[in-house]
VMD Tcl script that draws the C-alpha trace (Angstrom):
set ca {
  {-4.09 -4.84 -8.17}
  {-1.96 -7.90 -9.07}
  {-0.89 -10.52 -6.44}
  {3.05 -11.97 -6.90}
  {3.59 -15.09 -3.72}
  {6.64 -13.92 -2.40}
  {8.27 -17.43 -2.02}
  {10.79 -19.84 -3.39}
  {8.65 -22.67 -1.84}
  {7.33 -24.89 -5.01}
  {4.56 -26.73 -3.12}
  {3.89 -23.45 -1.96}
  {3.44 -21.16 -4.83}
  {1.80 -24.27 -6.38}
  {-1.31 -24.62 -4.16}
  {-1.74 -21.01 -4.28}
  {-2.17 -20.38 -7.67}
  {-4.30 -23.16 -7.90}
  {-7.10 -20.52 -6.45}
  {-6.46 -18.40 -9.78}
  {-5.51 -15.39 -7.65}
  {-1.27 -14.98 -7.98}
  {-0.26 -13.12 -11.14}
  {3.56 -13.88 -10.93}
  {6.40 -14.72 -8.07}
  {9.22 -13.03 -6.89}
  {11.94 -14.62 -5.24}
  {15.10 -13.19 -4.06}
  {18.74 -15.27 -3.23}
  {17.44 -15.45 0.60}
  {14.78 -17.64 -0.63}
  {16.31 -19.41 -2.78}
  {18.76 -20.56 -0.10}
  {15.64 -21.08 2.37}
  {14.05 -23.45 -0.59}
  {17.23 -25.59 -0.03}
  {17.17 -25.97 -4.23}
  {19.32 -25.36 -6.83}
  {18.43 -21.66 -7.75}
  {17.87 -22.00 -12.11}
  {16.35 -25.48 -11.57}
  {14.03 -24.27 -8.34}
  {13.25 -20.79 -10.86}
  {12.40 -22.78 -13.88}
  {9.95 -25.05 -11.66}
  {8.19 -22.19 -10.79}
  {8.08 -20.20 -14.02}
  {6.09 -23.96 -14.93}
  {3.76 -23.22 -12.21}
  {2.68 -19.30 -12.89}
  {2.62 -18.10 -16.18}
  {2.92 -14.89 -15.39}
  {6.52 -12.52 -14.14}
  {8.91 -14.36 -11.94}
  {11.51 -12.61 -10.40}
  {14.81 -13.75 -10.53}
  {17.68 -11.74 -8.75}
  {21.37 -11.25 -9.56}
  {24.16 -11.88 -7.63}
  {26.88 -9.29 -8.93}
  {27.73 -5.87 -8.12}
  {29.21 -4.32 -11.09}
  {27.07 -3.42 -14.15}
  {28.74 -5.80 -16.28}
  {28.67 -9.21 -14.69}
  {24.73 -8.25 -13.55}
  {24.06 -8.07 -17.07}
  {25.39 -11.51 -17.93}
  {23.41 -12.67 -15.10}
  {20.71 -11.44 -15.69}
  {21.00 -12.58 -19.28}
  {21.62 -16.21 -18.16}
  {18.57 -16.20 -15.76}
  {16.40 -14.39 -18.80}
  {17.58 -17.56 -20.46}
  {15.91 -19.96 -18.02}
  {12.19 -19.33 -19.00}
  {10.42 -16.24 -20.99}
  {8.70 -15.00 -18.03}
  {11.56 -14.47 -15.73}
  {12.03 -10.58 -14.75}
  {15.88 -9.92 -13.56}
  {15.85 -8.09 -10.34}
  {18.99 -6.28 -10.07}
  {19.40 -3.65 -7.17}
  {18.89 0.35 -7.20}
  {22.39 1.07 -7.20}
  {24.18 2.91 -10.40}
  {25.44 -0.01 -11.33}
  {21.96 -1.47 -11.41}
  {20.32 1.21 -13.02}
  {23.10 0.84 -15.99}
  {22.10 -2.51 -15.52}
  {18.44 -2.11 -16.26}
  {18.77 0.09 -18.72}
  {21.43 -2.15 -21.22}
  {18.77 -5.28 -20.29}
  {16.15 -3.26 -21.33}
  {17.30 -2.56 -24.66}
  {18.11 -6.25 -25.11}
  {14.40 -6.72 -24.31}
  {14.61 -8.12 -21.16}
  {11.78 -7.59 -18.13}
  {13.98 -6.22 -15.15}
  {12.61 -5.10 -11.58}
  {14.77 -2.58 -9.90}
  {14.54 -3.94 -6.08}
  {15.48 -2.17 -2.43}
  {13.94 0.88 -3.48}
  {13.46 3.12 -0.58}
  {12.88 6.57 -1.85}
  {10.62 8.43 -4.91}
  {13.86 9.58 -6.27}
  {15.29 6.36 -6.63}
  {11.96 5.09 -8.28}
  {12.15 7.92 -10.79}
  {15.61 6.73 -11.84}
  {14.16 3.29 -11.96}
  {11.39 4.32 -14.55}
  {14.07 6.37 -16.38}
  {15.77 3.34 -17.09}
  {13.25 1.59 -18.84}
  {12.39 -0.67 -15.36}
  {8.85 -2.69 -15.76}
  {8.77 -2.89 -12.08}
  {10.05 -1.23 -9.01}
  {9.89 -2.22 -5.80}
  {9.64 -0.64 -3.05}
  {10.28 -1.75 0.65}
  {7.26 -0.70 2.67}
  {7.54 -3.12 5.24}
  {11.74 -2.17 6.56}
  {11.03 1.57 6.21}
  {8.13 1.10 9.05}
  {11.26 -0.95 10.60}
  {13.11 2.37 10.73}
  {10.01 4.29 12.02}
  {9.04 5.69 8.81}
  {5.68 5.37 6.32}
  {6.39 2.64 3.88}
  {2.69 3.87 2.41}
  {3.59 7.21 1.76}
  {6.45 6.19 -0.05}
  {3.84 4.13 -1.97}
  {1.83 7.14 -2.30}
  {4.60 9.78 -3.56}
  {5.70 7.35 -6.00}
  {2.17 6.98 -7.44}
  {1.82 10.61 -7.61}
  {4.96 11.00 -9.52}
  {4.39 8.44 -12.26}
  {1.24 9.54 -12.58}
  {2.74 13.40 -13.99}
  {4.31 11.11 -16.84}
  {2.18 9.15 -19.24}
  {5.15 7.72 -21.06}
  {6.31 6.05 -17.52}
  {5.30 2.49 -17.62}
  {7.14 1.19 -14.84}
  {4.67 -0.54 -12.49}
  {4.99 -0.03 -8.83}
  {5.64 -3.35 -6.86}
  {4.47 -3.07 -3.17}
  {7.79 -5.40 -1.42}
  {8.70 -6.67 2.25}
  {4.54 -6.96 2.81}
  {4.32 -8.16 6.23}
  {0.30 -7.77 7.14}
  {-3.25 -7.74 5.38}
  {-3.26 -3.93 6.41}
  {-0.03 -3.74 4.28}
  {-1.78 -5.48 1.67}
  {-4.81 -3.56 2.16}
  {-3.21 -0.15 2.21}
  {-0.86 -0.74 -1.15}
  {-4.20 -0.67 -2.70}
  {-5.48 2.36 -1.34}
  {-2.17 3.93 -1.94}
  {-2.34 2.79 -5.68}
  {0.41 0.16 -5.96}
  {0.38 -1.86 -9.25}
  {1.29 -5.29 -7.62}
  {2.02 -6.01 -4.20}
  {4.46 -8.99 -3.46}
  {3.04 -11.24 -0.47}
  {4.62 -13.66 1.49}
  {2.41 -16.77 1.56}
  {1.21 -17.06 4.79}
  {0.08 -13.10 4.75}
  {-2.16 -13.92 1.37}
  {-4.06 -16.50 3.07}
  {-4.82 -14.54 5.69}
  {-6.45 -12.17 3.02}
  {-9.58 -14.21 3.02}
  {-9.93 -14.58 6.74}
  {-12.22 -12.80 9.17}
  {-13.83 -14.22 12.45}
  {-17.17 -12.58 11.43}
  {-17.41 -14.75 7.78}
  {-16.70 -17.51 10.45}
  {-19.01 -16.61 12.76}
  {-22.17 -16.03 10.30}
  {-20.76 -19.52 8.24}
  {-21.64 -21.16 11.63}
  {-24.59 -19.85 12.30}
  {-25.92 -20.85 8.91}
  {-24.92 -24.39 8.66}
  {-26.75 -24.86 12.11}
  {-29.96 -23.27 10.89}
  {-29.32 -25.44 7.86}
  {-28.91 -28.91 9.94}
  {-31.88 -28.20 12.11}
  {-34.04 -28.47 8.15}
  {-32.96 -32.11 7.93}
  {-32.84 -31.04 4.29}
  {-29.72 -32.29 1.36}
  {-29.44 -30.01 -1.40}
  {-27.67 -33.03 -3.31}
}
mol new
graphics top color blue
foreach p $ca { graphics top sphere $p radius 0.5 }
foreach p [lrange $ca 0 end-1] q [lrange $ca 1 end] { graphics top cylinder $p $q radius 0.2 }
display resetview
């Protein structure tokens, strides 16, 4: 499974894939606005910073102008991917950047159907919202889950499935299970990834056996 640091935060998305772990960034205009930046200067920083996909969303509602957007931000760097919503006017989106060889990810995907319409358009990512459908009281996993099962009928789909909205390490942890291709996490939700009170616990107990040696390995 591939990490993407859900952020807009340069320092942020910085330190973390300093640890060799995040395999691209998405941002959205929410945190863009939260960065305080100005949005191509702020997505061209961070397309420096990771090498790999950066998500960069339109503004624009009509097929048309989100194509020229998304053309302009596919201008900034070579590894921005357009996010442009699941809406027909997105999908026709998708499908004419596509063709003019540009990486899109269809975003606010809440249903397999959608996510089939999304592949059918030549999408490389999807992504779905797992964390606001369990705001609604439904499974954001087994939305996961059916759209898994239905790429999976289809060799020639190569859409990959983007795990979005990620608000725990369970999330995280379940995306996997479920079979996600890359799950977007926000950055204080991957640290967390590498914490449990038991590795602190026995890390502890070992460097006080250690002291009571009086030995240096250095």
């Amino acid at each position: 499974m591939k990490f993407f640091v859900d952020s807009a935060d340069i320092a942020e998305i910085r330190e973390l894939a300093e640890t060799g772990l995040v395999d691209g960034v998405t941002t959205n205009p929410s945190l863009i606005a939260k960065s305080g930046g100005d949005m191509r200067e702020t997505i061209r920083r961070i397309c420096a910073v990771v090498p790999g996909p950066v998500s960069a969303e339109v503004a624009a509602l009509e097929t048309d102008d989100m194509v020229a957007e998304g053309r302009a931000l596919a201008g900034i760097a070579p590894n921005v991917t357009v996010k442009v919503p699941l809406t027909w006017s997105g999908l026709k989106a998708c499908r004419a950047l596509n063709q003019a060889g540009i990486s899109v990810n269809v975003t606010l995907c809440f249903s397999a159907t959608q996510a089939l319409l999304a592949a059918k358009s030549g999408a490389a990512f999807v992504s779905p919202f797992v964390g606001r459908l369990d705001d609604i009281g439904l499974d954001g996993m087994e939305l996961i889950e059916d759209i898994r099962a239905i790429y999976d009928n289809y060799a020639e789909i190569g859409t990959s499935i983007l795990a979005a909205s990620i608000r725990s390490t369970n999330h995280v942890r379940d995306a996997a299970l479920a079979g996600a291709d890359v799950a977007t996490i926000p950055p204080a939700v991957l640290r967390k990834l590498a914490e449990h009170p038991l590795t602190d616990k026995g890390l502890d107990a070992f460097l006080a056996d250690w002291k009571t040696t009086g030995q240096s390995i250095l």
